[in-house]
FIZAFI-615611 format. One record per residue: residue in three letters; y, z, x of N, C-alpha, C in turn; residue number from 1. Coordinates in steps of 0.1 Angstrom, whole numbers, m for minus. Each point is the difference from the previous one (the first is absolute). Layout:
- rest/n.py/n.pz/n.px/ca.py/ca.pz/ca.px/c.py/c.pz/c.px/nr
- ALA/Y/Z/X/Y/Z/X/Y/Z/X/NUM
...
//
This chain:
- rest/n.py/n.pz/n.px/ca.py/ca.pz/ca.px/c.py/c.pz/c.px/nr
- UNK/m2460/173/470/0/6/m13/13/m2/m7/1
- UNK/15/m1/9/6/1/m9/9/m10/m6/2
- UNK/m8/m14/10/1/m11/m9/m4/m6/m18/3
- UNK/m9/13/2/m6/m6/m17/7/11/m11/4
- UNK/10/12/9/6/5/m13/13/m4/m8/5
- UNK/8/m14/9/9/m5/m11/m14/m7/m7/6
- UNK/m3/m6/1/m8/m9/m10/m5/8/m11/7
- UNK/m9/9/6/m4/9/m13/8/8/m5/8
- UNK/12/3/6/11/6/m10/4/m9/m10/9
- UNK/10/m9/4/m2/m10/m8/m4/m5/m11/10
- UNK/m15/1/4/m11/m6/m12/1/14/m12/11
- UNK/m4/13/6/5/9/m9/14/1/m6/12
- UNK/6/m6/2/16/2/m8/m4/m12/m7/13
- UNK/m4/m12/0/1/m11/m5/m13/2/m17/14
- UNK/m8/9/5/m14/3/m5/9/13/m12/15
- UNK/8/8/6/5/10/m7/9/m6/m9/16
- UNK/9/m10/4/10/m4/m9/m7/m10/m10/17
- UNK/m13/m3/m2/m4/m10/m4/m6/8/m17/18
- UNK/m6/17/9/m4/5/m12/10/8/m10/19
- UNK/11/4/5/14/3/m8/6/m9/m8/20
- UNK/m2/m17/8/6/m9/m12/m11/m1/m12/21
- UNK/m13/3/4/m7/m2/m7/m3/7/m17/22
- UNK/6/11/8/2/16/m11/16/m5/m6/23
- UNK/4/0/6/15/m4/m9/0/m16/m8/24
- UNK/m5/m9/3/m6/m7/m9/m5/7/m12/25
- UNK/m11/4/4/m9/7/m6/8/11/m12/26
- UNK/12/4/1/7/8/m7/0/14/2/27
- UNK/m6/5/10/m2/13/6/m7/14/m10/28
- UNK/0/10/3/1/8/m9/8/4/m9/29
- UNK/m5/9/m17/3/5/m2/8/5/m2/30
- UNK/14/2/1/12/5/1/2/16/m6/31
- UNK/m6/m1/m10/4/12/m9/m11/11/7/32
- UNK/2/13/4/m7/9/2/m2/11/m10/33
- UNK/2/m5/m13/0/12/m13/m18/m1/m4/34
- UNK/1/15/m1/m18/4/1/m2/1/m18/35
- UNK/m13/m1/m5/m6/m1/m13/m10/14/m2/36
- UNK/4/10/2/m11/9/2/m1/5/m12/37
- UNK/m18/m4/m8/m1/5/m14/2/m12/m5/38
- UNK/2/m11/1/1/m9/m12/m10/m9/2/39
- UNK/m3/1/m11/m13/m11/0/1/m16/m4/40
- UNK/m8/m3/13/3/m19/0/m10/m6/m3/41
- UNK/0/m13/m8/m14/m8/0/0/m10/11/42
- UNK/m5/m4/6/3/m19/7/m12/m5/m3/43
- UNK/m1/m12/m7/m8/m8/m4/m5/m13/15/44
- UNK/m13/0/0/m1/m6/11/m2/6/15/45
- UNK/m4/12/1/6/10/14/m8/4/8/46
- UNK/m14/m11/0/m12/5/10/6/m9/8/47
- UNK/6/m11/7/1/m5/4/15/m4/4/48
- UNK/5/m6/9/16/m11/0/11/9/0/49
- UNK/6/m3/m7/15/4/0/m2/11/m12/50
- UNK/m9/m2/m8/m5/13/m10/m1/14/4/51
- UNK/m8/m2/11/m9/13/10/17/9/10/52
- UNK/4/m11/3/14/4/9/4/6/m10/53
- UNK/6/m6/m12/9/6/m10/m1/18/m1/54
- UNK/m16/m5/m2/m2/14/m7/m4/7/11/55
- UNK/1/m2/14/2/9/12/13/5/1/56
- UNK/7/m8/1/11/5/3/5/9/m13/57
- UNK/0/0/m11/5/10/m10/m9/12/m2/58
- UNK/m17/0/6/m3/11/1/6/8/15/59
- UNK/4/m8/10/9/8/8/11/8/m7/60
- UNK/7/m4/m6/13/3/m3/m3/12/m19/61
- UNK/m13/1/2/m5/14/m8/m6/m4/m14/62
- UNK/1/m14/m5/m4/m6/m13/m18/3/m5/63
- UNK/1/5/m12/m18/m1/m1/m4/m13/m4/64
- UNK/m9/m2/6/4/m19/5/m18/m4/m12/65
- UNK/4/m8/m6/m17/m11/m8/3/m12/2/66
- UNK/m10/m3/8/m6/m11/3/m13/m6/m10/67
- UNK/7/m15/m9/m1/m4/m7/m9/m16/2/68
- UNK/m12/3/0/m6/m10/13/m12/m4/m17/69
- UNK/m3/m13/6/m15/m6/m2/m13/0/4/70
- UNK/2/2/16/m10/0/8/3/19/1/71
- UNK/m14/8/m7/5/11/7/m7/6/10/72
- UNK/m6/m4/5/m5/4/17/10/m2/8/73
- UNK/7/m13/2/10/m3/8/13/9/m6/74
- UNK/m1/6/m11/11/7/m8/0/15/4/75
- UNK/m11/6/2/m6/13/2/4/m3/15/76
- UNK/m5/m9/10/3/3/16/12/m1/4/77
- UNK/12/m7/m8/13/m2/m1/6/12/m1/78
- UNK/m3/10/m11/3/16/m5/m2/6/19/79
- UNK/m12/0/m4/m8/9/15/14/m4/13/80
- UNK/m2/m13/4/11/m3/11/13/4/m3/81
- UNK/4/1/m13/13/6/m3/4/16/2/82
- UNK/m13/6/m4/6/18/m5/m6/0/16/83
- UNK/m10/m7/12/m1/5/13/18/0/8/84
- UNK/m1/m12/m2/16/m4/5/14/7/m3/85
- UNK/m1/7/m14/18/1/m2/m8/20/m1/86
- UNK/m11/m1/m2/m2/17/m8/1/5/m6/87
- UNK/m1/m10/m10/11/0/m16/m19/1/m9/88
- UNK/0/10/m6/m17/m4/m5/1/0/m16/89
- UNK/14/m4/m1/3/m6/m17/m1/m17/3/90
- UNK/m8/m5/6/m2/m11/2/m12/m5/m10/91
- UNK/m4/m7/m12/m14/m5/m3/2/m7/m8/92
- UNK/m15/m10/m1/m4/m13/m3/m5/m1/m16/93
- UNK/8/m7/m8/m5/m6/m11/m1/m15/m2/94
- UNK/m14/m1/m10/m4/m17/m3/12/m6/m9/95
- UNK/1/m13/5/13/m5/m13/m3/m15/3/96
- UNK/m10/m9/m4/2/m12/0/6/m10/m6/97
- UNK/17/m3/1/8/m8/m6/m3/m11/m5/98
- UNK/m12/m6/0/m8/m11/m3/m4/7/m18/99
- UNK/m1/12/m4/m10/4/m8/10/6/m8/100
- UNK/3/m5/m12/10/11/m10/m7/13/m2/101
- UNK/m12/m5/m2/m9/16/m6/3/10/13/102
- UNK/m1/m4/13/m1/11/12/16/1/1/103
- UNK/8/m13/m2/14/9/m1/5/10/m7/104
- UNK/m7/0/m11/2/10/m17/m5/11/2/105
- UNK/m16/2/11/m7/12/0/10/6/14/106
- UNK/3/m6/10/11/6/11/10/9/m7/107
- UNK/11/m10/m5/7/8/m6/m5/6/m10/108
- UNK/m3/5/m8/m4/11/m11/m6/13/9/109
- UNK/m7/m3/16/m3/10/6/9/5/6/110
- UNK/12/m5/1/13/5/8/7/4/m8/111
- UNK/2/m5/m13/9/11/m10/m11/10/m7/112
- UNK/m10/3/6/m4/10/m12/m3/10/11/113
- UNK/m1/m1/13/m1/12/18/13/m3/0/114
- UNK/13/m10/2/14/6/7/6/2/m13/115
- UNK/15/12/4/9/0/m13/12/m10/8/116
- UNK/m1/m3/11/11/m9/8/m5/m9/9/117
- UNK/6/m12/m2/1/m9/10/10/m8/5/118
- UNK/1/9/12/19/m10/4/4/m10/6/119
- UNK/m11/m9/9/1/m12/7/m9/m8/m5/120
- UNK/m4/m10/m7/m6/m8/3/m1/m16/4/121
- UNK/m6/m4/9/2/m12/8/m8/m7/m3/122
- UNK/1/m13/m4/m9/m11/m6/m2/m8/13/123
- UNK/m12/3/7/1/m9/14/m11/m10/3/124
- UNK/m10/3/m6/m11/m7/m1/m4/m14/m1/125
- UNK/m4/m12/4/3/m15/m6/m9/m7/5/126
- UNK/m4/m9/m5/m8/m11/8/10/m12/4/127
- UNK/m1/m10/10/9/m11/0/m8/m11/4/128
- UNK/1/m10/m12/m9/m13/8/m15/m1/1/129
- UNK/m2/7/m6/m19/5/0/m2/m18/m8/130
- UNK/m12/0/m3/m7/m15/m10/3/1/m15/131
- UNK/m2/m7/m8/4/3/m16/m8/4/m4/132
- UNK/m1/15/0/m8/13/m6/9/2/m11/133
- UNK/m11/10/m6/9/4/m12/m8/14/m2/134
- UNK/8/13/m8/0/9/2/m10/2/m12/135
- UNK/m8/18/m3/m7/m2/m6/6/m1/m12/136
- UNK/11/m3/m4/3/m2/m16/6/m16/m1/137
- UNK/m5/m4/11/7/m13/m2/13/m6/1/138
- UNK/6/7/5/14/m5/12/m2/m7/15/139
- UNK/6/m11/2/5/m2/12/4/14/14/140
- UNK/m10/m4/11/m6/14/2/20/1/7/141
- UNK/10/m4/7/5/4/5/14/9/m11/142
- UNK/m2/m10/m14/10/4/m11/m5/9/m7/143
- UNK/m10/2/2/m10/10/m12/2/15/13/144
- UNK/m4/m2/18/3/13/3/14/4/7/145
- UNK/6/m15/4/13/9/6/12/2/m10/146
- UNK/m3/m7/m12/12/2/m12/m4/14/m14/147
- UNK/m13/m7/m5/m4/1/m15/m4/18/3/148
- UNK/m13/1/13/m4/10/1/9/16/4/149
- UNK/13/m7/8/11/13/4/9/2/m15/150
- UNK/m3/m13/m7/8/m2/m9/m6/13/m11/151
- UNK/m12/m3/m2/m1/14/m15/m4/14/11/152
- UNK/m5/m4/12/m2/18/7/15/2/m2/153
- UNK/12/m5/2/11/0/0/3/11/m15/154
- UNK/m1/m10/m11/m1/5/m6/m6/10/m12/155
- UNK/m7/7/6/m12/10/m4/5/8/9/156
- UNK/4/2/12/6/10/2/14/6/m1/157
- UNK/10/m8/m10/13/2/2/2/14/m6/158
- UNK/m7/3/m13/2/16/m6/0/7/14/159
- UNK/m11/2/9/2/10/9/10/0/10/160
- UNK/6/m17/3/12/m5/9/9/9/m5/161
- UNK/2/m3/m13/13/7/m6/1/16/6/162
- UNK/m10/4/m8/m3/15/m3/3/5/11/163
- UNK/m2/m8/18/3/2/11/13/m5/6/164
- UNK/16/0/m8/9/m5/3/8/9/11/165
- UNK/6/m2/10/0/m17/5/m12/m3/9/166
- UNK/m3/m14/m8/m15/m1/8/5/m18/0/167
- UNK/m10/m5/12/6/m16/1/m16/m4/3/168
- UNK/1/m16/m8/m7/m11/1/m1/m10/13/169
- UNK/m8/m6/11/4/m9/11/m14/m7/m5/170
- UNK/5/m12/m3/m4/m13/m3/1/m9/13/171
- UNK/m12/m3/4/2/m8/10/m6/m16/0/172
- UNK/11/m6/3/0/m17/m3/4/m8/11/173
- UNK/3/m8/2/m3/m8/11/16/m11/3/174
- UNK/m1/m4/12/17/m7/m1/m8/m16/m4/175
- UNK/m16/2/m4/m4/m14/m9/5/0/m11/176
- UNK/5/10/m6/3/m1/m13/14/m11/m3/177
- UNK/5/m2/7/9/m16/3/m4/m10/m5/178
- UNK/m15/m3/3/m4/m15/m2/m6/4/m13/179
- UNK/m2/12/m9/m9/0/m10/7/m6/m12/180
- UNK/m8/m3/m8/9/m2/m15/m14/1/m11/181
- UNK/2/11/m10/m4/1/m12/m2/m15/m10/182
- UNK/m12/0/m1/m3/m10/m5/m9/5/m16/183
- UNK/8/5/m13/m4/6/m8/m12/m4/m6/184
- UNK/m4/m13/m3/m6/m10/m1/m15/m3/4/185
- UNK/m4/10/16/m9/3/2/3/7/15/186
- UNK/4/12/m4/m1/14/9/m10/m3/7/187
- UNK/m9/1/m6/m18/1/7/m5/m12/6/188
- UNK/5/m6/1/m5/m17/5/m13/m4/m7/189
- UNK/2/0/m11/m14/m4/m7/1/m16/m2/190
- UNK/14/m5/m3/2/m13/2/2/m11/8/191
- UNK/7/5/12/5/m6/9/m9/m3/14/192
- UNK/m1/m8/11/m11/2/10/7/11/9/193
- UNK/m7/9/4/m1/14/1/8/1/18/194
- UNK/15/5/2/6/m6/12/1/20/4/195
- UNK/m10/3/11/2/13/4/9/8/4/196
- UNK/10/m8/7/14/6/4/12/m4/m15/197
- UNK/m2/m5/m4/7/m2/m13/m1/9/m7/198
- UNK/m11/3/m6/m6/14/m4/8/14/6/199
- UNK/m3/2/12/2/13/6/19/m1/0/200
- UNK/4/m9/0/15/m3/m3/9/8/m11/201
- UNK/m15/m9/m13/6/4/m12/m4/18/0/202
- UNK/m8/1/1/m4/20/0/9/7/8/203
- UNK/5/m7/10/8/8/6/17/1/m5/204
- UNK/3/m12/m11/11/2/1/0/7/m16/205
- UNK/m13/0/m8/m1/6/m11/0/13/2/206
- UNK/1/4/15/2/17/4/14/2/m2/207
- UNK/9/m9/6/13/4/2/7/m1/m16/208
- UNK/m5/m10/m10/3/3/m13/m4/12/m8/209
- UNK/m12/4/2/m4/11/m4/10/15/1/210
- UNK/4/0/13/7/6/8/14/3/m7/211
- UNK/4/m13/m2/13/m7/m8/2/11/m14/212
- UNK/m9/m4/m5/m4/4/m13/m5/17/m2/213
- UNK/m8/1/6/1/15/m2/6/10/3/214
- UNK/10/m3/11/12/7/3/10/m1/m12/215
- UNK/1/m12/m7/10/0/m7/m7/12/m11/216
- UNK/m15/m1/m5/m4/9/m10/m1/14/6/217
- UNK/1/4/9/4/14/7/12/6/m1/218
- UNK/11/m11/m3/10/8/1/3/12/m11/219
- UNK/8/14/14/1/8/m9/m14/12/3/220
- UNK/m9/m5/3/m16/7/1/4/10/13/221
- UNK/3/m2/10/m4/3/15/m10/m7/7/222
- UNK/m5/m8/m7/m9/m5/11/9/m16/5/223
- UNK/m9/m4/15/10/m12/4/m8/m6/3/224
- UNK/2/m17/m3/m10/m10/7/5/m7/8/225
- UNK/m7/m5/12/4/m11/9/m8/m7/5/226
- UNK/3/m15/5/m14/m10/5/5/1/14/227
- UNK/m7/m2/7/m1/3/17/m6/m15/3/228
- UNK/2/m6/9/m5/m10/9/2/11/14/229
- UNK/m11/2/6/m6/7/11/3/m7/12/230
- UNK/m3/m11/m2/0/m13/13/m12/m2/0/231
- UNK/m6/m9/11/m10/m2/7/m4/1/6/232
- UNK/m15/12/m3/m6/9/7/m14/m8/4/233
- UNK/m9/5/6/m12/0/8/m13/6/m2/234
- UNK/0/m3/m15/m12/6/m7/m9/m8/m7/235
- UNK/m8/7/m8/m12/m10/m7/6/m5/m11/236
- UNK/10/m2/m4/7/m9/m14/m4/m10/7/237
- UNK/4/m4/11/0/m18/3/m12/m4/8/238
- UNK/m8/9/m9/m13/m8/3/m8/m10/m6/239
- UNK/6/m9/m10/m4/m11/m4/6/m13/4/240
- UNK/14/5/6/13/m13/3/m7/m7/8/241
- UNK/m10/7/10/0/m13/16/3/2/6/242
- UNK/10/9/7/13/m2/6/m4/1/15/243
- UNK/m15/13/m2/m5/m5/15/m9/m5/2/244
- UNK/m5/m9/m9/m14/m8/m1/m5/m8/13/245
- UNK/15/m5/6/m7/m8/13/5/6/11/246
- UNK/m6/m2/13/6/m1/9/16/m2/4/247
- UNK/m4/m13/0/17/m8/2/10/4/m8/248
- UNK/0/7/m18/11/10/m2/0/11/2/249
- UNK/m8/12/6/0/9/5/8/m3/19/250
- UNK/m2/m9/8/9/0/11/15/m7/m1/251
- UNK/m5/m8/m10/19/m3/0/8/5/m9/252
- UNK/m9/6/m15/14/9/m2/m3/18/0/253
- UNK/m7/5/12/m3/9/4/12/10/2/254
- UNK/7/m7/9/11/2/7/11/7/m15/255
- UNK/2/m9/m8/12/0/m11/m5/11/m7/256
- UNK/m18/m2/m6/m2/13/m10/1/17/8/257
- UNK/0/m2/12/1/11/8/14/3/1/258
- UNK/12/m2/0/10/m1/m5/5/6/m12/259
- UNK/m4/m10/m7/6/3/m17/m9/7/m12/260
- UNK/m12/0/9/m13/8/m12/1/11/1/261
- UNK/5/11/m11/0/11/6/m16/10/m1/262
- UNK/m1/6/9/m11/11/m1/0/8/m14/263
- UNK/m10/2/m7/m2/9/m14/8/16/3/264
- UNK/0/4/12/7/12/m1/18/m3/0/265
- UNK/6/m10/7/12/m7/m6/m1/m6/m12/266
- UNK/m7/m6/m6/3/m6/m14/1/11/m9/267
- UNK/m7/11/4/m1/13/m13/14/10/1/268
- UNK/8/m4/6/10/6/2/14/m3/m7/269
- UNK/3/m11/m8/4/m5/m9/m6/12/m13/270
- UNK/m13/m3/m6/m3/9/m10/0/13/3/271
- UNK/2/1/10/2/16/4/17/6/m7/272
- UNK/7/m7/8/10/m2/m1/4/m2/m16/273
- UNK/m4/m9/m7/5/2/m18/m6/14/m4/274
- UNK/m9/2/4/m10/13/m8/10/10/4/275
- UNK/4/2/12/7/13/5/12/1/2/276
- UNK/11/m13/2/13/5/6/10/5/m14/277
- UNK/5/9/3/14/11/m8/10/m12/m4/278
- UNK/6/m8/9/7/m10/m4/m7/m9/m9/279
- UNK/m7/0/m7/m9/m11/m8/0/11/m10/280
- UNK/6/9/m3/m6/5/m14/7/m10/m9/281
- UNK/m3/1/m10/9/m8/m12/m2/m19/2/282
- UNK/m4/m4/8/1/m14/6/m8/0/m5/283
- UNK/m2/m14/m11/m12/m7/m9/3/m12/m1/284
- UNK/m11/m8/m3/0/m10/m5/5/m11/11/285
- UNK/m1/0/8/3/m5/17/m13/m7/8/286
- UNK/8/m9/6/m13/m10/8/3/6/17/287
- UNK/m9/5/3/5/5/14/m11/m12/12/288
- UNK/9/m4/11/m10/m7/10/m1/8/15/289
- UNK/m8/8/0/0/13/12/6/11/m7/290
- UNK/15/2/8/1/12/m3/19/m1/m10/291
- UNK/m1/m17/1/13/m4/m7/0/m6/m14/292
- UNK/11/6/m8/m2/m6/m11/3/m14/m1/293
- UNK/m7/m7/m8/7/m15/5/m6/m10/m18/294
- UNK/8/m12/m6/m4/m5/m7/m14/m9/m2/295
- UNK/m7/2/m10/m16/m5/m5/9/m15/m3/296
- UNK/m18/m13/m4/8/m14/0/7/3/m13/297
- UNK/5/m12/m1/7/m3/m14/m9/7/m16/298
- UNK/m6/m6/4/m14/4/m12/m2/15/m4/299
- UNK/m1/1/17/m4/16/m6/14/12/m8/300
- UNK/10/m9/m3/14/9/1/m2/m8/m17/301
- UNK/m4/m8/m7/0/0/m15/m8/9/m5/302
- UNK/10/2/m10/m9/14/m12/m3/m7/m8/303
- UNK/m4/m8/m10/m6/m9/m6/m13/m2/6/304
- UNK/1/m3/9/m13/m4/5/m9/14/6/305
- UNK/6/8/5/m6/19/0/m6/3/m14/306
- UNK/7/m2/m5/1/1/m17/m12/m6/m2/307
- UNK/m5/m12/m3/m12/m6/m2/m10/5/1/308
- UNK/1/2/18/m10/4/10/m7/13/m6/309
- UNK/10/9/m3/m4/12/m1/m10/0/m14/310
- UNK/6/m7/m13/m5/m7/m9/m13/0/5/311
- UNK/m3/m9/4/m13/m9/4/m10/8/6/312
- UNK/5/7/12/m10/6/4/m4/17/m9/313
- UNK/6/7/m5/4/6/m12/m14/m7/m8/314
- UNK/m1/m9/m4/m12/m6/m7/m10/m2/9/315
- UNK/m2/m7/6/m10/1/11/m8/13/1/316
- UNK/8/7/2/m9/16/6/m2/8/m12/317
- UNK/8/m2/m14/m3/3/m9/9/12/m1/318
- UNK/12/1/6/10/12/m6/9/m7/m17/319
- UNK/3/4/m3/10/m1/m7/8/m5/1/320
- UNK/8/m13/m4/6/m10/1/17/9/m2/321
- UNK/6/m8/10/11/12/0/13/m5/m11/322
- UNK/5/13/m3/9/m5/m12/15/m6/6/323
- UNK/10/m9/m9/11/m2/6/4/8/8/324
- UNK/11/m6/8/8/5/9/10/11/m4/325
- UNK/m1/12/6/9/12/m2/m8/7/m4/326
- UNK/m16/m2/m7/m7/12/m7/m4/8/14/327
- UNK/m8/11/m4/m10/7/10/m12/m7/6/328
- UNK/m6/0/9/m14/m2/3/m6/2/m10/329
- UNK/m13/m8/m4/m12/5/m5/m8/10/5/330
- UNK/m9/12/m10/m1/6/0/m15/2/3/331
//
């Protein structure tokens, strides 16, 4: 017998150290242990992924948490596993299909006319790489729901953002946002042959502009914005890429996404962390990668080109075209 306990000791230290590098890769927890008790948060996207974790973990920490879902059966069982788990029973499920201006418009109008505050909200929700769909008003489905659609909920609720200062924005975008480039010309791909990861490039890095831009029009408000790249988690966003479609890349790069993929309860910990930590009051308009502030590509750091964007989609969704630089928000 006591031949086989170096070995299996061994394998256990080798097996232990394997899942610690794995978590420290991974970026670990959380850091900040400052609780939200009473403030009410939206997360867009939260029946599922890194959504669901988000808004687990801040109904731990005391937040009246809405879950901001499409699917609401999957949005109602998400609630349910939340208020069993933390015992928090300010936990519940509203429809918000980011694809739909009209269901964006009726969401918010139901949240400012039931809340007088709202002090977190997290834009988490996305498609990546799906086929060239288009949304029901006719956008390019990944620029129409991970840009256009956080883009006017965004703005439709900023009166109550304010009204709830200090209250902060988490925009979440991708370290794709590198390869993206705004192509004014045809946002939508109505022109061009239709390149799916090119797309989800451009939407993602039209987050970190957004981001850009509306922090600069907050200043002074109390509210704060910031774009988050989470890393790379282990959920249904990358269920169009392929990535486990065969065999042969599921055993050989098995090994590496087990490693570097992080689990949805690690990826939600980053947004956890912008929504809640004390050291982040005041911090806007910032590209964070985990839990570190760090520079967006080149692109996304011009205001001219923020400036456009905001323009453009501003027309798209049908807000009010925003006036020069220095005025107020539209109203």
């Amino acid at each position: 017998m006591n031949r086989y306990l170096l070995p299996l000791s061994v394998l256990g230290t080798v097996a232990g150290g394997a899942v610690l590098l794995r978590d420290y890769v991974a970026g670990g927890s959380c850091p900040s242990k400052a609780t939200i008790l009473g403030k009410t948060v939206i997360v867009t996207g939260a029946n599922t992924g890194i959504g669901k974790q988000t808004a687990l973990e801040l109904a731990k920490r005391g937040g009246n948490i809405i879950l901001a879902c499409r699917d609401m059966e999957k949005c109602e069982a998400a609630a349910r596993d939340i208020r069993r788990e933390t015992l928090n029973h300010h936990v519940s499920a509203r429809h918000l299909d980011l694809a739909s201006l009209k269901s964006i418009r009726e969401f918010a109008a139901k949240i400012t006319e039931e809340k007088e505050r709202v002090h977190i909200l997290i834009n988490n929700a996305a498609v990546m790489r799906c086929p060239h769909w288009t949304t029901e008003d006719g956008f390019e489905m990944q620029f129409g729901v991970n840009h256009l659609g956080h883009f006017l909920l965004t703005n439709l609720l900023l009166d109550t953002l304010k009204a709830s200062a200090p209250s902060r924005i988490i925009n979440l975008s991708s370290l794709a946002h590198v390869a993206g480039h705004m192509d004014f010309d045809d946002l939508n791909w109505e022109k061009r042959t239709y390149d799916t990861k090119a797309a989800y490039c451009q939407s993602k890095l039209a987050v970190v502009l957004f981001t850009k831009e509306l922090s600069r029009r907050l200043q002074g408000t109390g509210v704060t914005v910031n774009a988050l790249h989470p890393g790379v988690a282990r959920t249904e966003l990358g269920r169009h890429t392929g990535m486990h479609s065969s065999a042969f890349s599921s055993f050989t790069l098995g090994p590496i996404f087990w490693l570097l993929v992080k689990s949805p309860q690690l990826a939600a910990q980053p947004s956890t962390y912008l929504a809640v930590a004390e050291e982040l009051e005041g911090v806007s308009g910032k590209y964070f990668d985990g839990f570190k502030e760090k520079p967006p590509a080149p692109e996304a750091e011009d205001e001219e080109v923020a400036q456009r964007l905001w323009a453009e989609s501003a027309r798209l969704v049908g807000l009010e075209v925003p006036s020069v630089r220095g005025q107020p928000l539209p109203e």
